[in-house]
C-alpha positions in Angstrom: 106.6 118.5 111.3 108.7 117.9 108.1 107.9 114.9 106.2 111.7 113.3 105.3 111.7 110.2 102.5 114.8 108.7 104.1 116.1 108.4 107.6 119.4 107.3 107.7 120.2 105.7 110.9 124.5 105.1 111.4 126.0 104.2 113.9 130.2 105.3 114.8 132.3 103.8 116.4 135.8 106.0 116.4 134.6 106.4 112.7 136.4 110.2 112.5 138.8 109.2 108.9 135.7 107.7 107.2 133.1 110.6 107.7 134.5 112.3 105.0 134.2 109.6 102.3 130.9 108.9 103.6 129.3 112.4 103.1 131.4 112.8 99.9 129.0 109.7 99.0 125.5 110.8 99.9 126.9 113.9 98.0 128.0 112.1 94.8 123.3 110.6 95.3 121.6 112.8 92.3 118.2 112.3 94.0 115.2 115.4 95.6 115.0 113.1 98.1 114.5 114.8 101.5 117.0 112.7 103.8 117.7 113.0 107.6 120.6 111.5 109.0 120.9 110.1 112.3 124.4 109.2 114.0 124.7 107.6 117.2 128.1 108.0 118.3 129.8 105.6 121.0 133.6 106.8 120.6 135.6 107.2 123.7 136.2 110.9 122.2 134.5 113.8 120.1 137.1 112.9 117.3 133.7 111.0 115.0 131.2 113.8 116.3 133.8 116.9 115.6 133.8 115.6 112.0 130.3 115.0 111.2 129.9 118.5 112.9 132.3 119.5 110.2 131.0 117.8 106.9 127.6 117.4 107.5 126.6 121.1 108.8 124.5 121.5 105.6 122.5 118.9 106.1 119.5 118.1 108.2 121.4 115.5 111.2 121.5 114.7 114.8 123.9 112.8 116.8 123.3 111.0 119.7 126.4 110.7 121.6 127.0 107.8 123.7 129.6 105.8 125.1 130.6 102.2 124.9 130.6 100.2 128.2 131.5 97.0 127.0 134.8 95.5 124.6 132.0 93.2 122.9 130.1 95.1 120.5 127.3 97.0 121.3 126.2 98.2 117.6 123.1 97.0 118.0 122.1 99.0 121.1 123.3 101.8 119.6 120.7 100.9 116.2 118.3 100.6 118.6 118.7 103.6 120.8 118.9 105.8 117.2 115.5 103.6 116.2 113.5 105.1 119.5 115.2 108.7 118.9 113.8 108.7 115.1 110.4 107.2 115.9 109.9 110.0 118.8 111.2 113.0 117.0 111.3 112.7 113.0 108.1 111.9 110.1 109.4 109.7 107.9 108.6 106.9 104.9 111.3 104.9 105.7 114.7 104.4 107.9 118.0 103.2 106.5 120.5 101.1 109.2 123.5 101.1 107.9 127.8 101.7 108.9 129.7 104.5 108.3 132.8 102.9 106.8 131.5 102.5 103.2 131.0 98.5 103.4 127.8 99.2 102.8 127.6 101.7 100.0 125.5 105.0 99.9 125.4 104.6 95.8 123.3 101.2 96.6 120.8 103.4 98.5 118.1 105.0 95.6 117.9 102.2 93.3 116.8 100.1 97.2 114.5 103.3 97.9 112.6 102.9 94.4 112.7 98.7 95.6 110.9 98.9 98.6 108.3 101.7 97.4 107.5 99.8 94.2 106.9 96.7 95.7 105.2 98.1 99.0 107.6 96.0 101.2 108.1 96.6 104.8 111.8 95.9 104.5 114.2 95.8 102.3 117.8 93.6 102.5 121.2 94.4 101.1 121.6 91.1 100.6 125.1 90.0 100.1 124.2 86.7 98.5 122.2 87.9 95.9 123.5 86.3 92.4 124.7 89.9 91.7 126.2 91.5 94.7 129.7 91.9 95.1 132.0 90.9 97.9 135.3 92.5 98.5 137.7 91.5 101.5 136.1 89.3 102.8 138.6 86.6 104.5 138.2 82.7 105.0 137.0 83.0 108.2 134.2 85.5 108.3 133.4 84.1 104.7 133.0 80.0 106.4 131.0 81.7 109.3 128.8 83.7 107.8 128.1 81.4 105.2 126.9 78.5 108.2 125.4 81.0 109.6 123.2 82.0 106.8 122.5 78.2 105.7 121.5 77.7 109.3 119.4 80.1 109.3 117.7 79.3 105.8 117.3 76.1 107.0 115.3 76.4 110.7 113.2 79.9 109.3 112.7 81.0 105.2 114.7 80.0 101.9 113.1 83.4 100.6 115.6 85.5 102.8 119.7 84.8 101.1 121.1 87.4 104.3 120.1 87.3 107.8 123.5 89.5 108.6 123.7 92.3 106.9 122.5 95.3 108.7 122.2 97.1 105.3 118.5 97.7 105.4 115.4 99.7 104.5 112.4 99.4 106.9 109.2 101.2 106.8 108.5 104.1 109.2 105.9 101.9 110.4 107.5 98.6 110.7 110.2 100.4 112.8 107.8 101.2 115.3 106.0 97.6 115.4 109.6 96.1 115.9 110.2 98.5 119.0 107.5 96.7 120.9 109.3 93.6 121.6 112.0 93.5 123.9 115.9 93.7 122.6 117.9 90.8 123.9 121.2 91.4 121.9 123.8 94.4 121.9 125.7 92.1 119.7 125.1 91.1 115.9 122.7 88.7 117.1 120.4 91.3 117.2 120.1 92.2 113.5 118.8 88.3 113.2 116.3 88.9 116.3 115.1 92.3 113.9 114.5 90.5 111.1 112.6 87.6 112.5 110.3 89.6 113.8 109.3 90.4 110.7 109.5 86.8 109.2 107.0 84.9 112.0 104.7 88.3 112.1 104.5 88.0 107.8 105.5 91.2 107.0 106.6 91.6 103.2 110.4 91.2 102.9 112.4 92.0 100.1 115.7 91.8 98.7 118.2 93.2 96.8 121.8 92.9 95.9 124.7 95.7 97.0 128.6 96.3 97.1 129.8 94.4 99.8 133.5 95.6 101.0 134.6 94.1 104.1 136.3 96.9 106.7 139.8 96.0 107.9 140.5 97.8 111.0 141.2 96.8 114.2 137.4 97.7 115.7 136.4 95.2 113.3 138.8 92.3 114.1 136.7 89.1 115.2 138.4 87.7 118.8 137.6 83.5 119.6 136.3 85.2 123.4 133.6 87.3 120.8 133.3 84.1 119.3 131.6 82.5 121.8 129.7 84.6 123.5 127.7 85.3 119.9 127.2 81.7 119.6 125.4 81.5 122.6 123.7 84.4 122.0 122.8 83.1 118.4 121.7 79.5 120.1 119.0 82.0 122.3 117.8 83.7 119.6 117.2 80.3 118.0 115.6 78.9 121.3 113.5 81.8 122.1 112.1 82.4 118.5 112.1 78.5 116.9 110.6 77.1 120.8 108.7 79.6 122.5 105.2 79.2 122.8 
């Protein structure tokens, strides 16, 4: 089986007019990295899966093609259904989660790889509030949220982690695997704070880095007050089930 350095796990979402930015991205990477990449498509239509087809056909890539049964978001799932696929089928070092609309940048990607290897971390975070990141886009509301969010979570688990959002992240081959033997609660967001706990209370070595932050704009994105509330809840079980269970 081929050994690959880099898994890069994306999930699409009617993604089709970003694919080509994205893979003229990974192109611009000046690395003899061997990389894999792994899309796991929901779109209503084979608009996303046509153009990966198209601009990825040189590249070593699968996609997983499934649809979205719910208006909330289901990205999560979808992370976790590419995890399974990756740890059943591919040899790899590590596996990159990350979007396909360029809000999390591929030029962030090597200097993160040489990170996590040179400090022998089991994950690494894109952390947005690093003193050197940069944010673009952001608005008032998802910038007041996530930042209560964040402070909540500093507060009730670690002070050493700045991001529990951003999905922008580097885990080890192995630490995926670990993390596929507890049971996913979330579709939602939620979800990437359930991940990353599990590797907070089982004292796996975490580390962080900054990145180019560039919130997206579409409609997809849009945050509704209905979406609202069902993440709080979901973000007040995630609290309950990992700050009181016994």
């Amino acid at each position: 089986m081929v050994k690959y350095d880099l898994c890069i796990l994306i999930p699409t979402f009617h993604e089709e007019k970003n694919i080509k930015s994205l893979f003229t991205e990974f192109n611009k990477l000046k690395s003899n990295l061997k990389l894999f990449y792994c899309f796991v498509d929901d779109s209503t239509n084979d608009l996303t899966k046509k153009e990966i087809e198209f601009h990825f056909k040189n590249k070593n890539f699968k996609i997983l093609k499934f649809l979205k049964t719910k208006e909330i978001s289901t990205r999560c799932k979808s992370s976790w259904n590419g995890f399974k696929w990756i740890i059943n089928n591919l040899n790899s070092d590590y596996v990159v989660e990350m979007d396909a609309d360029l809000a999390q940048h591929p030029k962030d990607l090597l200097r993160g790889y040489d990170i996590i290897c040179n400090e022998n971390s089991d994950v690494l975070i894109f952390s947005k509030y690093h003193k050197k990141s940069l944010i673009e886009g952001r608005d008032f509301l998802r910038s007041t949220i996530s930042y209560l969010y964040t402070f909540s979570c500093k507060i009730m688990f670690s002070y050493k982690i700045t991001d529990y959002s951003n999905s922008y992240r580097i885990y080890s081959f192995q630490g995926v695997i670990n993390l596929l033997n507890i049971k996913r609660r979330f579709d939602s967001p939620i979800q990437h704070l359930e991940n990353i706990l599990f590797f907070v209370k089982n004292n796996y070595e975490i580390s962080e880095t900054y990145c180019h932050y560039v919130e997206r704009s579409d409609k997809n994105s849009s945050i509704k007050p209905k979406h609202l509330l069902v993440y709080a809840k979901e973000f007040l079980l995630c609290l309950k089930v990992n700050l009181f269970k016994s």
